[in-house]
C-alpha positions in Angstrom: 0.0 0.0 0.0 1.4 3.6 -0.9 1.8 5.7 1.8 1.8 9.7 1.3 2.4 12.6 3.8 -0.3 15.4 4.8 2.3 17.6 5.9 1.6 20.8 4.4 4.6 22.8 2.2 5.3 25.0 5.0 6.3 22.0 7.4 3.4 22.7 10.1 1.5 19.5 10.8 -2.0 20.7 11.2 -3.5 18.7 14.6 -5.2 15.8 14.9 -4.2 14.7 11.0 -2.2 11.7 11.1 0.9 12.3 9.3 0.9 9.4 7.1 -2.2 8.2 5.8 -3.3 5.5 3.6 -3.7 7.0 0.2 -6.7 4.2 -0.3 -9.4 6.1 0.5 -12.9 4.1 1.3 -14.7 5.0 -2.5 -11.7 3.3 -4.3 -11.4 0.5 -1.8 -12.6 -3.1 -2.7 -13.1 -4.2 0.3 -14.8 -1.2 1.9 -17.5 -1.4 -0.5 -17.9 -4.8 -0.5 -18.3 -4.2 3.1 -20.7 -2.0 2.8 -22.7 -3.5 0.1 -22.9 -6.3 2.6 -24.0 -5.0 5.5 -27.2 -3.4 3.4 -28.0 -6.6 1.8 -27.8 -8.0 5.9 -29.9 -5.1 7.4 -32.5 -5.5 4.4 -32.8 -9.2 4.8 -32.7 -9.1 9.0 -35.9 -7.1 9.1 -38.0 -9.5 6.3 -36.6 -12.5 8.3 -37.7 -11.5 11.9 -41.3 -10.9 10.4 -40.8 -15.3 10.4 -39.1 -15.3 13.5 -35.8 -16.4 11.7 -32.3 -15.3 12.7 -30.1 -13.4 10.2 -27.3 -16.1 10.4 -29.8 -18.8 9.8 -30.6 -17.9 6.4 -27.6 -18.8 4.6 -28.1 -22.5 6.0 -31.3 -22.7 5.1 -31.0 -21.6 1.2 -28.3 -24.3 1.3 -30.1 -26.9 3.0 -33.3 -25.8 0.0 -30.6 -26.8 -2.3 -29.3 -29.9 -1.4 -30.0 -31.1 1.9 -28.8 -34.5 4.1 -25.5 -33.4 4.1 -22.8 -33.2 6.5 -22.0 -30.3 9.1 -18.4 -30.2 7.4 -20.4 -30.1 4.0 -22.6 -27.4 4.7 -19.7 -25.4 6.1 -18.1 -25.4 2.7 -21.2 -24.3 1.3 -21.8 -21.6 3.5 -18.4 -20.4 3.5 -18.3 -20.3 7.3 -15.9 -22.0 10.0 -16.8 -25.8 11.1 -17.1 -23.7 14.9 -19.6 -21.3 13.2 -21.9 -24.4 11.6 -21.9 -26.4 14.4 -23.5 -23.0 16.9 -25.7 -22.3 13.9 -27.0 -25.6 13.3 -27.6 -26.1 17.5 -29.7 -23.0 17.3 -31.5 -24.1 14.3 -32.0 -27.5 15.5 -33.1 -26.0 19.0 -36.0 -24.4 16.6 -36.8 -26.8 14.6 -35.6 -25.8 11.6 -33.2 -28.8 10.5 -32.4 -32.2 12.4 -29.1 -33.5 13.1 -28.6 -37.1 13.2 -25.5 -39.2 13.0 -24.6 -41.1 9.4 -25.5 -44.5 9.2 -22.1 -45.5 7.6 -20.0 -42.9 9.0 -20.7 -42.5 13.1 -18.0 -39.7 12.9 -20.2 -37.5 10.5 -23.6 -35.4 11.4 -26.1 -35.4 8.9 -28.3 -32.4 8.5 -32.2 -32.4 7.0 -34.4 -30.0 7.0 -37.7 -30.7 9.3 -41.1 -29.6 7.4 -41.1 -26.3 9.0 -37.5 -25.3 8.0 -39.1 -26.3 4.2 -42.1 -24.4 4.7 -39.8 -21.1 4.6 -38.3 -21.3 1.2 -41.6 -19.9 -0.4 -41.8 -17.0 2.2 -38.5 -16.5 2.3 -37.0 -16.1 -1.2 -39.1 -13.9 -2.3 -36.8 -11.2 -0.3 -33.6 -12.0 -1.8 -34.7 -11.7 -5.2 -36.2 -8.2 -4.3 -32.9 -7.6 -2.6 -30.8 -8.4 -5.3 -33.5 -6.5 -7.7 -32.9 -3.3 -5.6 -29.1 -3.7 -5.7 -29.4 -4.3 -9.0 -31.4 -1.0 -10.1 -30.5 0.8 -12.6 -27.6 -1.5 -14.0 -27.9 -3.1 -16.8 -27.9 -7.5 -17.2 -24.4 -7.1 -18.9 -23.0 -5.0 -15.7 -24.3 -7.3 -13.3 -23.2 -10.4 -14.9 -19.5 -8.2 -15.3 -19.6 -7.7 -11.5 -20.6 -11.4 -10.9 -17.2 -12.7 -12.7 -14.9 -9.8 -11.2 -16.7 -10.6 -7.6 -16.1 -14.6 -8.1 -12.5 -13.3 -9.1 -11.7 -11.3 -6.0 -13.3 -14.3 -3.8 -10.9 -17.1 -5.9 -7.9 -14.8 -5.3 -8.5 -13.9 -1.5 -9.3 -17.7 -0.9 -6.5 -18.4 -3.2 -4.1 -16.0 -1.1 -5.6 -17.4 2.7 -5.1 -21.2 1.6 -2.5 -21.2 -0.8 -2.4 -24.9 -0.8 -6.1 -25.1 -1.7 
């Protein structure tokens, strides 16, 4: 990252500016606005889930679980992107519910299977409504071509930050 000083020509440091400061500021930075573009997508979906009673962080399980369900904890942590520790709070709160069951695999005592019970599959038709109005208000005014453009730059960024955390991967 380049580095610049705000030290003005006369020499006099004007107080309280930090004499070296990132010259990335927030509007040009990836990540801030990817931040940012995520934490509107998470308050807009947090207030149409607690009109169900579901929790933010359950949501993400669930559309995976609509997907393809009676898989494994350690699968639907790779799904979900999140930490094993994560899934396994998650799913305990989801379970306590009665969203999903967890039951040990038949072949595999080791592994936890996860299903969804018949209300967890009740909510798919309630509850994706929201994010395609959430992605059709992020989406507003840009054009299919743009948004497909920022779908392959996005996937880009995540393969080369995943890329760069697990270089082995």
């Amino acid at each position: 990252m380049t580095y610049h000083k705000d030290t003005p020509s006369d020499g006099v440091q004007e107080e309280g500016v930090n004499e070296h400061r990132p010259a990335l500021a927030p509007e040009a930075s990836v990540a801030f606005q990817v931040r940012r573009a995520h934490l509107a997508f998470e308050r807009m979906m947090t207030v149409r889930l607690s009109k169900h009673g579901v929790k933010a962080g359950y949501y993400n399980y669930l559309r995976a679980l609509w997907i393809r369900e009676g898989v494994t904890q350690k699968e639907l942590s790779d799904a979900t992107r999140v930490t094993e520790t994560t899934t396994v709070a998650m799913l305990k709160g989801m379970a306590n519910e009665g969203l999903i069951d967890r039951v040990r695999d038949e072949v595999d005592q080791r592994k936890i299977v996860v299903t969804l019970t018949e209300l967890g599959k009740s909510l798919e038709p309630a509850l994706m409504p929201y994010a395609i109005e959430i992605n059709g208000i992020a989406t507003r005014g840009i054009s299919p071509a743009q948004v497909e453009t920022f779908l392959a730059v996005a996937r880009q960024i995540a393969r080369n930050l995943e890329k760069a955390f697990n270089p082995a991967a």
